[in-house]
VEXDREN-2710 file (C-alpha; in Angstrom, 1 decimal):
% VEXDREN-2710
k/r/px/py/pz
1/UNK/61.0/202.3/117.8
2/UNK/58.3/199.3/118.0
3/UNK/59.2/198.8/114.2
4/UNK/63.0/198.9/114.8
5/UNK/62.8/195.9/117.9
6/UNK/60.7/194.2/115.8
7/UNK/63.4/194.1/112.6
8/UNK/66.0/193.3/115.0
9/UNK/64.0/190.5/116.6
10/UNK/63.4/188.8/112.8
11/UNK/67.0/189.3/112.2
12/UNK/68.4/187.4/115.3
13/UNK/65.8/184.8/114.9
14/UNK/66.9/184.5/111.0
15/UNK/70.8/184.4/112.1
16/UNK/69.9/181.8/115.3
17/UNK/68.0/179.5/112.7
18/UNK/71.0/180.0/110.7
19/UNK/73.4/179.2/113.4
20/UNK/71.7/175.8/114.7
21/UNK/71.0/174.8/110.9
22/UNK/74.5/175.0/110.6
23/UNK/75.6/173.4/114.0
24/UNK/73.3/170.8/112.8
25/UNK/74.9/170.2/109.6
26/UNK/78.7/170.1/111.6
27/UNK/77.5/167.2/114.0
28/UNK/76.3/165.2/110.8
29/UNK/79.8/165.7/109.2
30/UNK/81.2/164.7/112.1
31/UNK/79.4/161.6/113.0
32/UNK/80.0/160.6/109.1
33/UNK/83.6/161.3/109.6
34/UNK/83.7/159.3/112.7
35/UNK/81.9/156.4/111.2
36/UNK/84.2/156.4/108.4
37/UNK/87.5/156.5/110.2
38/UNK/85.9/153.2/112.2
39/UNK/85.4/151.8/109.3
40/UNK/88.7/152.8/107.8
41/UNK/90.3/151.1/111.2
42/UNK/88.4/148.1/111.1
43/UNK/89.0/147.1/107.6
44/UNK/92.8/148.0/108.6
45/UNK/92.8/145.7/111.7
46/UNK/90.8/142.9/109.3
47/UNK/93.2/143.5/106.9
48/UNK/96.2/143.4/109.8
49/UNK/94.9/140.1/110.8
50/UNK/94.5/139.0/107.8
51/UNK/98.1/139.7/106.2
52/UNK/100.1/139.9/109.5
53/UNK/98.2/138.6/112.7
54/UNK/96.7/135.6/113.6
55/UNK/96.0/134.3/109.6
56/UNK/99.8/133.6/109.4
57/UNK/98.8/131.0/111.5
58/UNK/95.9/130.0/108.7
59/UNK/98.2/130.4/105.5
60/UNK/100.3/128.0/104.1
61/UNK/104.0/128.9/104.9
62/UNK/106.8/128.0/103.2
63/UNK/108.2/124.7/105.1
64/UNK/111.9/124.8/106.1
65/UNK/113.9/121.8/106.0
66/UNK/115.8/121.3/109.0
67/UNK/117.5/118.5/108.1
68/UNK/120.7/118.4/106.2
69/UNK/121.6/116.6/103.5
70/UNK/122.9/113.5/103.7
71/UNK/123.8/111.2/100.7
72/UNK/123.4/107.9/100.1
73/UNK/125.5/104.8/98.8
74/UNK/124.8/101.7/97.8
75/UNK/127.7/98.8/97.7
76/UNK/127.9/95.0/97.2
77/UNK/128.8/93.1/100.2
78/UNK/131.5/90.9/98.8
79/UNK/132.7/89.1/101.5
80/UNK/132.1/87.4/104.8
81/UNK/135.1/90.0/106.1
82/UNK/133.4/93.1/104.6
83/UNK/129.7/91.8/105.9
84/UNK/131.3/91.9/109.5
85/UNK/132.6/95.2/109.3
86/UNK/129.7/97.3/107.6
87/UNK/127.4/95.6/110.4
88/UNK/130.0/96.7/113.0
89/UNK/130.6/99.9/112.0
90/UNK/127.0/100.9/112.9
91/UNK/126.3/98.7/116.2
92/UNK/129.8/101.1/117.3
93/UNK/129.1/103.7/115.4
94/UNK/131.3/106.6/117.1
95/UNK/129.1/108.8/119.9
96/UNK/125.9/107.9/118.3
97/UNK/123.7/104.5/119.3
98/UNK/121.2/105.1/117.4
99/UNK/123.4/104.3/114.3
100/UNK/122.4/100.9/113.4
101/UNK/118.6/101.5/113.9
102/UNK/119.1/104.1/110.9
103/UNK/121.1/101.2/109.3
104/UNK/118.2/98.6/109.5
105/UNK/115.7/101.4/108.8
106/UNK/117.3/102.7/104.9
107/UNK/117.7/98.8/104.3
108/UNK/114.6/97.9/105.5
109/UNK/115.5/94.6/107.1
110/UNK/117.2/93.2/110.4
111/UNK/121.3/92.7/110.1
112/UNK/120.8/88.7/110.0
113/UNK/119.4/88.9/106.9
114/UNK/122.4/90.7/105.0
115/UNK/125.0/88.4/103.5
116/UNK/127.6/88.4/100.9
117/UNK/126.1/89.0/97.5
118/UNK/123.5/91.5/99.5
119/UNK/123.7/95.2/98.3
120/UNK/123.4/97.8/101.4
121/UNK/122.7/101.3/101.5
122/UNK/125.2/102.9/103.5
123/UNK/124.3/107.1/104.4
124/UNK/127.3/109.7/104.9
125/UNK/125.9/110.9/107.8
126/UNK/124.1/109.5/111.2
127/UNK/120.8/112.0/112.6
128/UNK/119.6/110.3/115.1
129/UNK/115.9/111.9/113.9
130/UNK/114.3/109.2/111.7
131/UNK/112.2/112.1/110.1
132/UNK/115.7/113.3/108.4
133/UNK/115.5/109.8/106.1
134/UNK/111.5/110.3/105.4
135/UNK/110.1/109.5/101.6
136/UNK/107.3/111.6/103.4
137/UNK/106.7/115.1/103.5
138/UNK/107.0/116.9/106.5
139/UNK/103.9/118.3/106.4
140/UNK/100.8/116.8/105.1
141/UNK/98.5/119.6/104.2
142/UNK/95.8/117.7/103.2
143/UNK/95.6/116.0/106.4
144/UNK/96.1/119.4/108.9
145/UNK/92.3/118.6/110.0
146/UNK/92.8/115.0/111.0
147/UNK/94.1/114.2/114.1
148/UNK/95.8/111.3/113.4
149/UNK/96.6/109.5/110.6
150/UNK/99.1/106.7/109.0
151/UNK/100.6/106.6/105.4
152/UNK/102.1/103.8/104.1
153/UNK/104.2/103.1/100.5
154/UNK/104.3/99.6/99.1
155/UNK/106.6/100.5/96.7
156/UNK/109.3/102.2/99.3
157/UNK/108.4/99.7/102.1
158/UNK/107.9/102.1/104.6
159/UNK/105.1/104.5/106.4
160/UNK/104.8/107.6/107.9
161/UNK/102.8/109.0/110.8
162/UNK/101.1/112.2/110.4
163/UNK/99.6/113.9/113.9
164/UNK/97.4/117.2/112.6
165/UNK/99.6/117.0/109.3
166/UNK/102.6/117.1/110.9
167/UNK/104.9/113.9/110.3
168/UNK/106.3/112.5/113.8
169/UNK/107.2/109.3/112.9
170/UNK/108.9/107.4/109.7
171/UNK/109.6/103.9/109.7
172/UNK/109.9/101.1/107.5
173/UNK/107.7/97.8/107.3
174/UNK/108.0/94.8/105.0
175/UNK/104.4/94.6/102.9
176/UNK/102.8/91.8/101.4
177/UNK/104.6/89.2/99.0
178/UNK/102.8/89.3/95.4
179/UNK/100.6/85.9/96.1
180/UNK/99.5/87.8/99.3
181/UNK/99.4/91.8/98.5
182/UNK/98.8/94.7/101.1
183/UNK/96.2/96.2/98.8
184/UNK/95.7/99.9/97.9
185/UNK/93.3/102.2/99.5
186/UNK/91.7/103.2/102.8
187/UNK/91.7/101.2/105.6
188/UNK/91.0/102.1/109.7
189/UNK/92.9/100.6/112.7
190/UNK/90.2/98.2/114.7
191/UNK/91.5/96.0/117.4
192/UNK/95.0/96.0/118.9
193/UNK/96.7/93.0/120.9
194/UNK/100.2/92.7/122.8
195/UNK/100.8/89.3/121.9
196/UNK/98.8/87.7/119.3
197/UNK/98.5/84.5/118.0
198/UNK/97.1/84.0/114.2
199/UNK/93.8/82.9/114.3
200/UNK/94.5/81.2/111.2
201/UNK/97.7/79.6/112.1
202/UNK/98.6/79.5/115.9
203/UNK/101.9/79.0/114.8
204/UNK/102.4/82.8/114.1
205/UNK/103.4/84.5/117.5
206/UNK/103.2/88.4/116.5
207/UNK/103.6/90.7/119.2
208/UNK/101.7/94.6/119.5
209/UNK/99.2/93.9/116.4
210/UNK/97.4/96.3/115.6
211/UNK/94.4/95.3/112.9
212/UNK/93.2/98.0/110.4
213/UNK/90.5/95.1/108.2
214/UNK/89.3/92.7/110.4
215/UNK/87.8/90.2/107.9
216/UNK/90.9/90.0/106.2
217/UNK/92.8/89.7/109.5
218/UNK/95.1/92.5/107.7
219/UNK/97.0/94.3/110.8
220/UNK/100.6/96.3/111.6
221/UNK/102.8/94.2/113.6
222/UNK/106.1/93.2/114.8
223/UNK/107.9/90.1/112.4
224/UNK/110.5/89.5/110.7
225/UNK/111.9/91.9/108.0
226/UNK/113.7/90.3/105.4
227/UNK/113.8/94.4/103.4
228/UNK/111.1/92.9/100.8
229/UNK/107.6/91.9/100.5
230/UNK/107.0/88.8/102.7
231/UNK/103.9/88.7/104.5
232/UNK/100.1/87.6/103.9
233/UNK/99.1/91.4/103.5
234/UNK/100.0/92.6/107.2
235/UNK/102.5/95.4/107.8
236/UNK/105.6/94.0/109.5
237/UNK/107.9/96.0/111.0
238/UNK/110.5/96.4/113.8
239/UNK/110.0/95.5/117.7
240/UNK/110.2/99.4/118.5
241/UNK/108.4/101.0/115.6
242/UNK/105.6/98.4/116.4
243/UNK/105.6/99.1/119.7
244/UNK/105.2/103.2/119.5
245/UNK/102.6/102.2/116.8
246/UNK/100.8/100.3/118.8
247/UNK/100.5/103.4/121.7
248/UNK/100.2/105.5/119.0
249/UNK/97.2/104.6/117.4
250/UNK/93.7/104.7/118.4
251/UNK/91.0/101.8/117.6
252/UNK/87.8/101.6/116.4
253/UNK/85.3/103.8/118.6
254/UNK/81.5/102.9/119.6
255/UNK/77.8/104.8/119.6
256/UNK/76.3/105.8/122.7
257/UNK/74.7/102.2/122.5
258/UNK/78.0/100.4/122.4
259/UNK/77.9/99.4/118.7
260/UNK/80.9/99.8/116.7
261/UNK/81.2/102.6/114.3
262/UNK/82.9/101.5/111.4
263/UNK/86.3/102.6/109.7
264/UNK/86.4/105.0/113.0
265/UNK/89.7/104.1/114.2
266/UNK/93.0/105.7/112.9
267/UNK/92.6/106.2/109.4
268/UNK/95.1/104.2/107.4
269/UNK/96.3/104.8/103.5
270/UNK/98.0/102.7/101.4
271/UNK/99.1/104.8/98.6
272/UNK/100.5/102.3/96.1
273/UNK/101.4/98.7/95.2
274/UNK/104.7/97.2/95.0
275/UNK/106.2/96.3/90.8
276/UNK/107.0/92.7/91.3
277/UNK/108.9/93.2/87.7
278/UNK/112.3/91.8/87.7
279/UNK/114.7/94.7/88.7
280/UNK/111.6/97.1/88.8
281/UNK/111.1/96.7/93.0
282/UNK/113.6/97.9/95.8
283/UNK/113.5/101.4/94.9
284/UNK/114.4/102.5/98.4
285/UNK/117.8/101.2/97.4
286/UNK/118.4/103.5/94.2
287/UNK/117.5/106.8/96.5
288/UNK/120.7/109.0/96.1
289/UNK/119.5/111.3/99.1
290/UNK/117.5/112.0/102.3
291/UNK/116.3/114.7/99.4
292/UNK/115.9/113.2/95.9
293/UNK/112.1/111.5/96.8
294/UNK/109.5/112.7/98.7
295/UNK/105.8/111.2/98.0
296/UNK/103.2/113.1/97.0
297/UNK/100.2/112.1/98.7
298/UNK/96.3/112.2/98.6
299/UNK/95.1/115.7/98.4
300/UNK/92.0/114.9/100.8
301/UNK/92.6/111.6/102.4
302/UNK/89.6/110.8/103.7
303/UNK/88.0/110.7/100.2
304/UNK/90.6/108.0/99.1
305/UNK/88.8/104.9/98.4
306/UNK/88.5/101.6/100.4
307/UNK/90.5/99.7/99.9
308/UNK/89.6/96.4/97.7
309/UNK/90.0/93.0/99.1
310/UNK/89.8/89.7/96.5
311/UNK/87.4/87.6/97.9
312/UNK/89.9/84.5/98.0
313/UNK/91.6/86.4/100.7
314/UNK/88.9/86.8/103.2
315/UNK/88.8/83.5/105.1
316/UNK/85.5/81.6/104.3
317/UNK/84.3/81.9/108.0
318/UNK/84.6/85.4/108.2
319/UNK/82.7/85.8/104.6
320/UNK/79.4/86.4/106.1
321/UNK/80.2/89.7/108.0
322/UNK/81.2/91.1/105.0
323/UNK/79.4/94.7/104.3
324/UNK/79.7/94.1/101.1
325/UNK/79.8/90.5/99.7
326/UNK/79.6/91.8/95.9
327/UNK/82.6/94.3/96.3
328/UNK/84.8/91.7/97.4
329/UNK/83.5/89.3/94.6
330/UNK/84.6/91.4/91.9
331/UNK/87.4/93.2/93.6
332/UNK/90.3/90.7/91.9
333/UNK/89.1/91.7/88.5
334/UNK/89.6/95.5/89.3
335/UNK/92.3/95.4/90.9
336/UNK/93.6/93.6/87.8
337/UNK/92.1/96.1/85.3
338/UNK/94.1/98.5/87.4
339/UNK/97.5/96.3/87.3
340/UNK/97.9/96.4/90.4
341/UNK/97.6/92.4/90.0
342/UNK/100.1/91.5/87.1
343/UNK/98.8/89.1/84.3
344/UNK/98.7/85.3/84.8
345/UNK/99.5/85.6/88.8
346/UNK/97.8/83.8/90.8
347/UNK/96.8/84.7/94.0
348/UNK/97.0/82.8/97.0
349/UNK/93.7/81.5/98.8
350/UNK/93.5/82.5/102.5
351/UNK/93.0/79.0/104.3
352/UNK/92.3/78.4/108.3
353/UNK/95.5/76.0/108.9
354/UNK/94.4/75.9/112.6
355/UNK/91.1/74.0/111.1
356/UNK/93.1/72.2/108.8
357/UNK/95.6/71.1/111.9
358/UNK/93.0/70.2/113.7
359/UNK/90.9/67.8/111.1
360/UNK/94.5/66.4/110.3
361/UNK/94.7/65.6/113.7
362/UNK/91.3/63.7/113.9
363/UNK/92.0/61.8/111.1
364/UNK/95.2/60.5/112.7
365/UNK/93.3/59.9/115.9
366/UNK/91.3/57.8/113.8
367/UNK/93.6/55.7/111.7
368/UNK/95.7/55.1/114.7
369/UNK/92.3/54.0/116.7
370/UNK/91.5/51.5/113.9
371/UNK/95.5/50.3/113.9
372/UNK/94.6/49.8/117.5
373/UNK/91.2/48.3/117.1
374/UNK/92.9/45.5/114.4
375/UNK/96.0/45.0/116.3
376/UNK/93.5/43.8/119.5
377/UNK/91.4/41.6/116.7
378/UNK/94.2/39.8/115.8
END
């Protein structure tokens, strides 16, 4: 009997051992399971986010257009007769107001300077959007990281302004004339003015400038636009694109010890130069559509290089602040290497006229002294 409790007691221990052994082995199945299927969900949700979820955000979509097309045509104002009625038309442009601002802006210049013997470009239809008429892209991936930034074409004499790479404002601007180039390259808004007066020639009243190289005195402002390049390398444009400009954009910034940080303003790109060729310029006016060009533009922006100023255009007294005197010694020789100074022009020297006025003005004092001074002798 003793022998027969004792078998029985081995074989429920051996079947208890056998029990928890494989209870034990069940829980770790389990748990692995488990562990898996978290797995499993998180690389599905990862993968969700990824392809569906917030990274659609992240990924380059397709843009959509949601402009329509509208066509372009250029004609030959003839006569005096037909000059009165295409400027008409859009200042009473049916239901729309805007009309004759889209006028000026595919022409680039202001109504009193169209006459007969002046070729227009005339569009089929009026959106009172600016962005619908944009050489720019829409979107400027390369510039989705930069808060602000402004793009401007010499060769299409216009510029476009980007906020996180989206364009929210196109508008057109008259450039430098070839003596007097708005160089390639980077630049950065620094000092801004309601109403400033040259401070090489008083004479030049310009209303919200906004400067982007200060030793060249190179700035965006309102002037007049003539729709070619006129200036002495500034950015003209109209009273109310100058104006939003100059709210726009934000100026140079300072250290935590008030010292300016340079090129820390609103980053500026000039992306080309004008072709001062005989029938090579205006290409604005041989645009068929709000469609047929759209720029391509820097890939990263900030990388673009600064821009490079001739030496002859910095006025003398502002030579000494120059970061770099050397740069701007031998910039007019690159920049003619790269063509973007043509062969045997030459370019014009940047002179103080208010100095010049003023030593004019002494010597007169002086002659008319003397005149004086005989006149009493005698």
């Amino acid at each position: 009997m003793a022998n027969s409790l004792k078998n029985n007691h081995i074989i429920y221990n051996y079947f208890t051992k056998i029990l928890l052994l494989l209870y034990f082995i069940s829980m770790v199945f389990q748990l692995y399971s488990c562990e898996r299927c978290e797995g499993n969900s998180h690389q599905q949700i990862s993968k969700d986010s990824v392809g569906n979820g917030h990274s659609d955000e992240m990924k380059q979509q397709k843009y959509v257009d949601p402009y329509p097309i509208v066509n372009y045509k250029l004609d030959t104002i003839k006569n005096r007769k037909q000059l009165a009625e295409a400027i008409s038309k859009y200042k009473n442009y049916p239901g729309n107001i805007n009309a004759i601002k889209i006028f000026k802006l595919l022409n680039r210049k202001e109504p009193r300077f169209i006459s007969v013997g002046s070729a227009v470009v005339t569009p089929d239809t009026i959106i009172n959007d600016a962005k619908a008429y944009s050489v720019f892209p829409q979107v400027y991936e390369g510039a989705k990281n930069i808060k602000k930034i402004i793009v401007v074409s010499n060769r299409y004499l216009s510029y476009a302004c980007y906020d996180s790479g989206k364009l929210v404002r196109f508008a057109a601007c008259n450039t430098g004339k070839e003596k007097t180039p708005s160089y390639p390259g980077r630049y950065a808004m620094n000092w801004k003015e309601k109403q400033h007066r040259s401070s090489i020639d008083s004479a030049w009243v310009m209303p919200f400038t906004f400067n982007f190289h200060k030793e060249a005195g190179s700035a965006f402002h309102q002037f007049d636009m003539p729709g070619k390049p006129a200036s002495h390398s500034c950015i003209r444009q109209f009273a109310e694109d100058a104006e939003w400009l100059f709210n726009w954009s934000e100026g140079i910034k300072k250290d935590s010890n008030g010292n300016f940080i340079r090129m820390s303003g609103t980053p500026v790109l000039i992306i080309d130069y004008y072709n001062f060729e005989k029938d090579k310029g205006n290409l604005w006016k041989r645009i068929k559509s709000n469609k047929d060009v759209i720029l391509d533009l820097p890939k990263k922006p900030m990388e673009v290089e600064e821009a490079l100023i001739p030496i002859c255009q910095i006025p003398k007294e502002s030579r000494a602040t120059l970061v770099n005197y050397q740069r701007y010694k031998y910039a007019e020789d690159t920049l003619r290497a790269r063509g973007v100074i043509r062969a045997g022009v030459k370019l014009t020297e940047t002179k103080n006229f208010n100095k010049l006025k003023r030593q004019k003005q002494i010597l007169l004092e002086k002659k008319m002294k003397k005149e004086e001074e005989i006149k009493v002798k005698s």
